[in-house]
N, C-alpha and C positions, 0 to 999 in steps of 0.2 A: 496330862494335858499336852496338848501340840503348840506350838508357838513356830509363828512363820514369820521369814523378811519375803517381803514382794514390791513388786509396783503396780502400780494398777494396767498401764501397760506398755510396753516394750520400750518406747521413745522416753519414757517418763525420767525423770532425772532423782526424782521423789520415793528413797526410800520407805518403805512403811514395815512397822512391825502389827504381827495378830496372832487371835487364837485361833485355832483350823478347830473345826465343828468336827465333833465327833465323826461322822461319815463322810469328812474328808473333801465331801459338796461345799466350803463357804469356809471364808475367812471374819472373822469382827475385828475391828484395826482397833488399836489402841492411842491412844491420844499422847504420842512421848514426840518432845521437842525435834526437832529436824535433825539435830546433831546425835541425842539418845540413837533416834530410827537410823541414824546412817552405820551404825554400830549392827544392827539386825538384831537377834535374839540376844547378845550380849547385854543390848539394856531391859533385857526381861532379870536376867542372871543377877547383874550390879544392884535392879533396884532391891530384890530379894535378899542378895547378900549385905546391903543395907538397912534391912526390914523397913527398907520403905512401899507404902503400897502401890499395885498397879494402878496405872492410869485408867480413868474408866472408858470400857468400851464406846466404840462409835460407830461407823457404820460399816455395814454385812457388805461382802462382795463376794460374786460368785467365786467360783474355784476357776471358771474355764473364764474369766473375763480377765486372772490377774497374769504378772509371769510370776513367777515364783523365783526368787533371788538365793544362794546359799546361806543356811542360816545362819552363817556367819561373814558375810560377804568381803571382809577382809579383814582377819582374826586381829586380835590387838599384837601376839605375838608369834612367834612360827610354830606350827604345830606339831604334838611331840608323836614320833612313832617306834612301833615296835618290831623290828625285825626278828624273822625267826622263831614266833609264839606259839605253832601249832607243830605236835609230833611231826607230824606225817610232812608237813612243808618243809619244815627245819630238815626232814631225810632227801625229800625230792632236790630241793636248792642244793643242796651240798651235793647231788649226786648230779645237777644241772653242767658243772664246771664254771658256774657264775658265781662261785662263793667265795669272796676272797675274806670270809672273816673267819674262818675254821681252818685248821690242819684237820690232814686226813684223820678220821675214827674221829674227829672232833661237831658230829654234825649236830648234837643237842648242847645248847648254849645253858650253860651254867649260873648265868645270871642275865637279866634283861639287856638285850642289844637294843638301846634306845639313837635315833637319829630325828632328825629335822626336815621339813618340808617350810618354805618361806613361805607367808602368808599369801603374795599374789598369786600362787599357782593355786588359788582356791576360784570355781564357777560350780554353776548351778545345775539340777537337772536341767535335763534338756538343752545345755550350752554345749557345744563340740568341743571331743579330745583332740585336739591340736597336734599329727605328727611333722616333726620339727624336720622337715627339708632337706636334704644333704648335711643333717646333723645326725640325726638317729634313725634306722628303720626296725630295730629291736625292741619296739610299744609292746612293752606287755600291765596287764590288769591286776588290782588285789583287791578284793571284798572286805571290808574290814569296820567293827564296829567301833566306834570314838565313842569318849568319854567326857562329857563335859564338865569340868570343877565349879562347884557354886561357892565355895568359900575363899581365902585368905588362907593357909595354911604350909608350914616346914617343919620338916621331922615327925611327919604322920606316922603315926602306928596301922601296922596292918590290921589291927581291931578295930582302930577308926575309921581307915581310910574311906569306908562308903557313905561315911556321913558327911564326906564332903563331897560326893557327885551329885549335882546340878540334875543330870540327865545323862541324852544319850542323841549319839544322830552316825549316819552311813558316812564311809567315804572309800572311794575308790584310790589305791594308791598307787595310782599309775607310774613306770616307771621304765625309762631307757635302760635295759640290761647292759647294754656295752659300755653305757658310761659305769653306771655305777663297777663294772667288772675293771675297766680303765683306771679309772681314778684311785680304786681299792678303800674306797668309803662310799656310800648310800646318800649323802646329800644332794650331790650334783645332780643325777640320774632322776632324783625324784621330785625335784625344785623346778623342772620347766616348766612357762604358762601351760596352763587345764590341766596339768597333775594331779589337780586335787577336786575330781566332782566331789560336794557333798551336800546332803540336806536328805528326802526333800523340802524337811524341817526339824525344830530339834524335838524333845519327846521329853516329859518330866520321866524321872527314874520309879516312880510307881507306876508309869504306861509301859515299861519294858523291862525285864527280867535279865539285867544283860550278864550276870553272873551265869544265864543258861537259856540263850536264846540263839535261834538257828538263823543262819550267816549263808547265802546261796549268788552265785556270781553265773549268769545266763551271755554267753556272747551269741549273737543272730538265732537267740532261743534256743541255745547248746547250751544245755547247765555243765558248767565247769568247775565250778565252787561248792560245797554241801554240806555245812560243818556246824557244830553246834561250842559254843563257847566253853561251853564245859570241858571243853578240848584243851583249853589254852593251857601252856605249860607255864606260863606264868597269871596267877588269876590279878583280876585286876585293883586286889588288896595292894599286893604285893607291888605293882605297880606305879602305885599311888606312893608308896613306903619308901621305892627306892629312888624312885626320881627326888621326891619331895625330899631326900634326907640333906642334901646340898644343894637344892632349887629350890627358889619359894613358889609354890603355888597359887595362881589369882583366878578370883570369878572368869570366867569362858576360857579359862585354858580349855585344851584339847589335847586329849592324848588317844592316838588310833591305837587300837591293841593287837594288830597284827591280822595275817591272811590267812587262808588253811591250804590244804593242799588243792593243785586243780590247777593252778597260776599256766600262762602259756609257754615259760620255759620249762617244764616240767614233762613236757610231750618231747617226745624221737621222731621229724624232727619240731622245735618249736610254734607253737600255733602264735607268733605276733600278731596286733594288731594291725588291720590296715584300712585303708581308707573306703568307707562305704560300708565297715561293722556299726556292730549296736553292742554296747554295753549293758546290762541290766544288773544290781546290786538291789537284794531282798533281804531284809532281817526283819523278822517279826519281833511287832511289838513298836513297829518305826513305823517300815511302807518302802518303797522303793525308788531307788534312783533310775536314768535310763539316759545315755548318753550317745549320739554319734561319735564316730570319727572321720576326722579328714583331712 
């Protein structure tokens, strides 16, 4: 199933959560208190990992009448991500001269390189990537599939760990190369507001195959991105295992599992973002993101 946060429209102050109709034409809202919906799919997540039931349906709205909100419009906590997942990126990055977390011959990371992104840098499809002014002109993009936790969980076993994913949804991990290269950590660079498109809602984990489903990053309809998760050097058991062994895990965590290769530092010389691009993030089994910049 699909679950959406929206508004009916743009002005509206009134988040609403729903289920998106299988062909993606129409949303059914759900009937949760003002405060549940200002949460977005998260109170789909809680009331599940409470085996409380859903609210019942109420009324259908088109697709093209609502805006569509991120489906998580601002996480409960920062969202966790994964640098370095993919062979082929984990060799481009380190050969980009942006890697400040590897010595030379060290370009496959041996254990999960996890960092953070703050919840406000999360917006919606269709909201603009924001380049940040006389702060950065080194915008570049990552395709990348999140994870969402549906249980309570610490010290997960990699033989459990899928029984407690929720689902699944896009997120772009947009990020300032020169900060992140400055600073010589991945926080800063990836925490500006619109860092974090994602949605363009979330997907239950029987809608999408994410242990092996294909990850495609399109800039002004140049596919740049092309990879299939099966790729990931760390799968997302493992994941799950090694964050959760000294973090507790809650319903709508988020954990992004990384980019593949194709990123715009990765080009001689680099293809940045700039203003009056189009982003596009496709993973089957979700649907797609698609964001200006400016």
């Amino acid at each position: 199933m699909k679950f959406a946060a929206f508004k009916t429209n743009a002005a509206s102050n009134e988040i609403l959560v729903g289920i998106v109709s299988e062909d993606g034409q129409s949303i059914e809202e759900l009937a949760f208190d003002s405060a549940q919906a200002a949460t977005g799919v998260a109170a789909v997540v809680q009331a599940q990992a409470q085996g409380r039931p859903l609210p019942s349906p109420g009324s259908r709205h088109a697709m093209a009448s609502v805006k569509l909100l991120a489906p998580f419009p601002r996480p409960a906590r920062n969202i966790l991500c994964v640098g370095k997942n993919y062979f082929d990126h984990a060799k481009e990055f380190a050969q980009s001269g942006f890697d400040s977390s590897a010595k030379p011959g060290d370009d496959i990371p041996t254990d999960p390189i996890f960092f953070t992104k703050v919840p406000e840098s999360v917006i919606a499809t269709g909201d603009p990537i924001v380049i940040p002014k006389g702060v950065s002109e080194a915008i570049d993009y990552e395709a990348e599939l999140a994870v969402i936790i549906g249980k309570k969980g610490k010290g997960i076993s990699e033989s459990d760990a899928m029984s407690y994913v929720w689902g699944y949804t896009i997120v772009n991990d947009v990020t300032a190369r020169d900060w992140q290269n400055r600073h010589k950590q991945w926080f800063m660079g990836k925490s500006f507001d619109t860092f974090c498109p994602m949605g363009p809602w979330a997907v239950t984990k029987d809608s999408c195959q994410g242990e092996n489903t294909a990850v495609r990053c399109f800039v002004n309809g140049e596919r740049r991105q092309n990879a299939v998760t099966t790729d990931l050097i760390f799968k997302i058991p493992q994941l799950i295992a090694t964050v959760s062994a000294g973090i507790t895990l809650y319903p709508g965590d988020i954990i992004a599992t990384g980019t593949p290769v194709g990123v715009g530092i990765g080009f001689k010389p680099p293809k940045y973002l700039k203003s009056g691009d189009r982003v596009r993030v496709e993973i089957d089994g979700i649907g797609a993101i698609e964001n200006p910049v400016v």
